[in-house]
Backbone as numpy.savetxt, mean C-alpha at the origin, in Angstrom:
# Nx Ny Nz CAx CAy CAz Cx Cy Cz
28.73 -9.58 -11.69 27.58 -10.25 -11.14 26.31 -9.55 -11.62
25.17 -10.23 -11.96 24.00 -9.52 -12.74 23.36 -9.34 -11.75
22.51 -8.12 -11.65 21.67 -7.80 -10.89 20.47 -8.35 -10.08
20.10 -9.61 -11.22 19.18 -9.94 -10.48 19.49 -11.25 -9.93
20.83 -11.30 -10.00 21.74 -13.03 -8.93 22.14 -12.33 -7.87
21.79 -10.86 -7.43 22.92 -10.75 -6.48 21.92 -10.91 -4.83
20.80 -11.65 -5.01 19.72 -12.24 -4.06 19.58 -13.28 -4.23
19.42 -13.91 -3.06 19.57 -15.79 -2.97 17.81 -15.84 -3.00
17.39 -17.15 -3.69 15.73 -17.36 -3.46 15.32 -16.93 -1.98
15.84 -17.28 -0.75 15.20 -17.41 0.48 15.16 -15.80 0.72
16.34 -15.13 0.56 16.02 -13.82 0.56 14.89 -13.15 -0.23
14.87 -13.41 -1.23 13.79 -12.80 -2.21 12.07 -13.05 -1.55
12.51 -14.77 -1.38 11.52 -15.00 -0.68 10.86 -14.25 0.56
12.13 -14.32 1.33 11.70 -13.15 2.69 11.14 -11.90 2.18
11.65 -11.26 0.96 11.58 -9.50 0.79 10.20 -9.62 0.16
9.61 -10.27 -0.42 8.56 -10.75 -0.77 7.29 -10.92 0.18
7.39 -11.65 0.99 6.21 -11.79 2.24 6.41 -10.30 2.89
7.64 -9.79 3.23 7.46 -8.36 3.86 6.96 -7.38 3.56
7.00 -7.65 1.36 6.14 -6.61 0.97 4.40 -6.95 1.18
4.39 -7.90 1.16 2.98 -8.53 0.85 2.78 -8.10 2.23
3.29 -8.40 3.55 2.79 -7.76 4.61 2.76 -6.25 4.97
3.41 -5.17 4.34 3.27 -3.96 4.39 1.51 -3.51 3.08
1.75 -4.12 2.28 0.81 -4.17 1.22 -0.96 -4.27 1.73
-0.99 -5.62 2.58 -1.99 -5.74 3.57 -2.40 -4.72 4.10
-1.49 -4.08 5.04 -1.52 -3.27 5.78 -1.93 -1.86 5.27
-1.58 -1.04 4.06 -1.96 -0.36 3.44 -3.26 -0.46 3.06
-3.70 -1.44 2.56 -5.26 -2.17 1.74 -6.10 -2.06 3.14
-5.77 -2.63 4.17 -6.71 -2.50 5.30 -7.19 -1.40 5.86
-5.87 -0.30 5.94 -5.70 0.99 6.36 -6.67 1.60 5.42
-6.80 1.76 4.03 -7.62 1.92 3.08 -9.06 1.37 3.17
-9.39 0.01 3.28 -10.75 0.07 3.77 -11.24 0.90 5.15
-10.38 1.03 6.22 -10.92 1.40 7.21 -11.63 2.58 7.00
-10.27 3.41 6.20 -10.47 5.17 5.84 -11.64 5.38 4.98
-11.64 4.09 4.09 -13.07 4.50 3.41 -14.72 4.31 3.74
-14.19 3.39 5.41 -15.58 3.25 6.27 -15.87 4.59 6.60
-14.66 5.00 7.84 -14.92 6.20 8.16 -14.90 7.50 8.10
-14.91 7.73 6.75 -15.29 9.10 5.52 -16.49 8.64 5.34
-16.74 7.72 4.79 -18.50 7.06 4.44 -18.98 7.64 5.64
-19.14 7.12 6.54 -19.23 7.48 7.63 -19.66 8.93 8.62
-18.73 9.79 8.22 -18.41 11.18 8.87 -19.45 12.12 7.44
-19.29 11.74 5.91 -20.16 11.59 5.29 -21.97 12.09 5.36
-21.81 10.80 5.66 -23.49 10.14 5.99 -23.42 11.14 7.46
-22.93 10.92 7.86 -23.60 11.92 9.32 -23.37 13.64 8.88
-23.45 13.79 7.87 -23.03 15.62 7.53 -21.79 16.24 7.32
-20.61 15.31 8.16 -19.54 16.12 7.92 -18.73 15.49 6.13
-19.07 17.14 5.54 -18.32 16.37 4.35 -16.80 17.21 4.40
-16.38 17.55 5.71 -15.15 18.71 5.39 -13.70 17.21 5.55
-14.04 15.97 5.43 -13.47 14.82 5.42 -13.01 14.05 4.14
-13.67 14.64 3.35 -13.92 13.68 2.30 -12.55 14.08 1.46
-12.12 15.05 1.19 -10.82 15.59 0.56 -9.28 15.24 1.11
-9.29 15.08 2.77 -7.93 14.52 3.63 -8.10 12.89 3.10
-9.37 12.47 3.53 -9.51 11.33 2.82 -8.99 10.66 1.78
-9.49 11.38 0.73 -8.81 11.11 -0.44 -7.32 11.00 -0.91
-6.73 12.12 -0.52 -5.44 12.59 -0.48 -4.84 11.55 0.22
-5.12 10.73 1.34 -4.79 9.65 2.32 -4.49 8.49 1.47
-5.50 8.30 1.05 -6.07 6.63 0.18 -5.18 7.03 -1.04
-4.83 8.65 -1.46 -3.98 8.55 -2.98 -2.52 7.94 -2.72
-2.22 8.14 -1.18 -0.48 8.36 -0.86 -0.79 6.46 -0.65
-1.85 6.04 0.20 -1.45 4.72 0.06 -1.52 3.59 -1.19
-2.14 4.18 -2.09 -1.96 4.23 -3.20 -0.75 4.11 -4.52
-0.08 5.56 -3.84 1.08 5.88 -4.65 2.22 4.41 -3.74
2.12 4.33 -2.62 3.22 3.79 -1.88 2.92 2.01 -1.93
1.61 1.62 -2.50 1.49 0.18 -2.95 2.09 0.25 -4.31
1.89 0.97 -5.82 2.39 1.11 -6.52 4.06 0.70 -6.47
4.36 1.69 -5.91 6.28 1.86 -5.40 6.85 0.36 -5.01
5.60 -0.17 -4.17 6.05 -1.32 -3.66 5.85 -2.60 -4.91
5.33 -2.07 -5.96 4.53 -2.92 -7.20 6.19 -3.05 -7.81
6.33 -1.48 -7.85 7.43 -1.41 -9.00 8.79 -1.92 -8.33
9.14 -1.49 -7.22 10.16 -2.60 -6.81 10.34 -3.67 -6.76
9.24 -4.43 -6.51 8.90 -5.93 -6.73 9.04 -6.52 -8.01
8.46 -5.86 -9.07 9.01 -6.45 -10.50 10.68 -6.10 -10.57
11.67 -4.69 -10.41 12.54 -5.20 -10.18 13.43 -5.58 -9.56
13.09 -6.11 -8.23 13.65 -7.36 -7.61 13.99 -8.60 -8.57
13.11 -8.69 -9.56 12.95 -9.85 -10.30 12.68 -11.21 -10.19
């Protein structure tokens, strides 16, 4: 059986919207973090700006992951 028959459309379909809904969720989480670093920022505290970053890289790395599984899902 080839790898990429061994998922029926409706499944794929399902694994698909679940990523797209974890994906959201990351992207939102990401704007928020980059309000409130802007934010903490602009009011003086810059000892934020580095957790920050490091934050937005992992959600980052973990949309990627979710990129690359998705192509092979196929």
């Amino acid at each position: 059986m080839n790898d990429q028959s061994r998922f029926g459309r409706s499944q794929r379909t399902t694994m698909v919207n679940g990523i797209l809904v974890l994906v959201i969720c990351t992207v939102i989480f990401q704007l928020w973090l980059l309000t409130a670093t802007m934010e903490a920022y602009l009011g003086g505290d810059s000892t934020t700006a580095i957790p920050a970053t490091l934050a937005s890289a992992a959600c980052l790395a973990i949309n990627l992951g979710l990129l690359r599984w998705l192509y092979r899902l196929g």
